[in-house]
C-alpha positions in Angstrom: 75.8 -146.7 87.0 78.4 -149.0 88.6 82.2 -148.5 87.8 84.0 -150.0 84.5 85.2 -153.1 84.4 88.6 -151.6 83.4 88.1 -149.7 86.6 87.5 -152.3 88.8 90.4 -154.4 87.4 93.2 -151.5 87.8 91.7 -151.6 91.4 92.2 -155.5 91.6 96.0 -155.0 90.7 96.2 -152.0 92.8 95.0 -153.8 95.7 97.1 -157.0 95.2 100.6 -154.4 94.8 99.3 -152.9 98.3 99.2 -156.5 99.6 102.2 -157.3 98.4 103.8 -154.8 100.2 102.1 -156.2 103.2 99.4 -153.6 103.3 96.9 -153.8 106.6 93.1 -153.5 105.8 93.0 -153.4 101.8 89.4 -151.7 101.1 88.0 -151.3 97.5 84.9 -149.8 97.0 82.8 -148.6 94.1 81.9 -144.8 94.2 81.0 -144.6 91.0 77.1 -143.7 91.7 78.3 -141.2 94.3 81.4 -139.3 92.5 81.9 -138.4 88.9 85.3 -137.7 89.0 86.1 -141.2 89.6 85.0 -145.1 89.7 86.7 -147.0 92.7 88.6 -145.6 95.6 91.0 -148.1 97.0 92.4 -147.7 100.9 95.1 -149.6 102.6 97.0 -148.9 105.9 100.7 -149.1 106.9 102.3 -149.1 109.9 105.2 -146.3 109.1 105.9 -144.1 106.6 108.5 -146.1 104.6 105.9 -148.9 104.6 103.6 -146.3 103.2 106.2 -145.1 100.1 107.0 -148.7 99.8 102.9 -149.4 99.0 103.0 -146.4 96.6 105.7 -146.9 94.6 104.6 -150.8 93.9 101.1 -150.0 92.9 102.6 -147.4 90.3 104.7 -149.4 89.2 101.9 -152.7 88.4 99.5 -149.3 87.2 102.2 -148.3 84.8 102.8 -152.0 83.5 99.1 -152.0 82.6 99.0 -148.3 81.0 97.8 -146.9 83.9 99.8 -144.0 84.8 99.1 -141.3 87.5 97.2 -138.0 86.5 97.8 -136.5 90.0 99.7 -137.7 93.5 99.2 -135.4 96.7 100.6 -135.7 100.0 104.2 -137.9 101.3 105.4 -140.1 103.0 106.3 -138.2 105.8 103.2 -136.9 106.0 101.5 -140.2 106.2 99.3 -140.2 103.5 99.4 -140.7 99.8 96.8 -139.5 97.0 97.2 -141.4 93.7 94.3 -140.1 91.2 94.6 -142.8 88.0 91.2 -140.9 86.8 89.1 -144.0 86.9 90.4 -145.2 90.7 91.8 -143.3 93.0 94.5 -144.9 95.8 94.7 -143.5 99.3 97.6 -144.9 101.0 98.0 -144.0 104.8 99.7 -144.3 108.0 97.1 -146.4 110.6 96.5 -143.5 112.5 95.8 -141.2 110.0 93.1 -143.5 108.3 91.5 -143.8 112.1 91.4 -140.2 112.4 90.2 -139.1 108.7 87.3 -142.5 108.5 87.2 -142.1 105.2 85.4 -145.8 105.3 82.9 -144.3 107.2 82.7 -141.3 104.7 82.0 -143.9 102.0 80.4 -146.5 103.9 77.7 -146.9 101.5 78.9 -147.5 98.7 79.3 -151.1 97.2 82.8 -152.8 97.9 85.0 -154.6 95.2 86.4 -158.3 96.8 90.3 -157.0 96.3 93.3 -159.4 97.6 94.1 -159.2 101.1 98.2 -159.5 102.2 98.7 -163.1 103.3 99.9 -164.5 106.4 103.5 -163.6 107.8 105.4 -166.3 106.6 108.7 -164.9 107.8 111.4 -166.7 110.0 111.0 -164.9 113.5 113.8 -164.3 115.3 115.2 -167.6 115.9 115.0 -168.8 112.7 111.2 -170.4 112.9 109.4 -170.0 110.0 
C-alpha cells in the first residue's frame, strides 16, 4: 500500500508553506506501509522558535484553505517542536537541534520519500543594501 494521492498532495502544500517560511531541510516521506495511523510524515527545521510558530501557523493555514484541518497539535514553540496530526500526514516542525537529537529521519529512513519544495535561495538585501 503506498499513501493517497490526496495524502501526498496535502504533503506537497504542506511542504511548500514550510518553505515559504524559509524552512531548512524539508523531508516528506511515505510511511504509509509502515504506520496505519497515517500516510506521509513531513519534517522541516528552523533555526529558533518564532521561526518554528511561524512554519506552523502557515502550513495550517494553506491545510485549512484546502479542507484540511488539524485533528491533533502537541508540543510549542518554546519547546521547539511542533506535532500537527491532519490524519492522513502528519507535520513535525522543530528547532535544528532538537531534530539532530530525536533522528527521526533515521527512525524512518526506509521509507520512500515524496519530492516536496525546498525554500529557495536568500534573496534578501544584506546589510548594505545588496541584494
Amino acid at each position: 500500500m503506498t499513501a493517497s494521492p490526496e495524502a501526498i498532495e496535502l504533503t506537497k502544500v504542506a511542504a511548500a508553506a514550510a518553505a515559504d517560511k524559509k524552512a531548512a531541510d524539508i523531508v516528506a516521506l511515505d510511511v504509509s506501509e509502515q504506520l496505519v495511523l497515517t500516510d506521509c510524515f513531513m519534517l522541516a527545521s528552523a533555526q529558533n522558535e518564532r521561526q518554528v510558530q511561524a512554519i506552523v501557523e502557515a502550513v495550517e493555514e494553506k491545510l485549512r484553505e484546502r479542507g484540511a484541518k488539524p485533528t491533533r497539535r502537541e508540543g510549542d514553540a518554546d519547546n521547539g517542536w511542533v506535532l500537527l496530526d491532519f490524519t492522513d500526514i502528519v507535520v513535525h516542525v522543530m528547532h535544528t537541534e532538537q531534530r539532530g537529537f530525536y533522528g527521526l529521519d533515521r527512525l524512518w529512513k526506509d521509507c520512500p520519500v515524496i519530492e516536496v519544495p525546498q525554500p529557495g535561495p536568500d534573496t534578501s538585501p544584506d546589510v548594505q543594501g545588496r541584494a
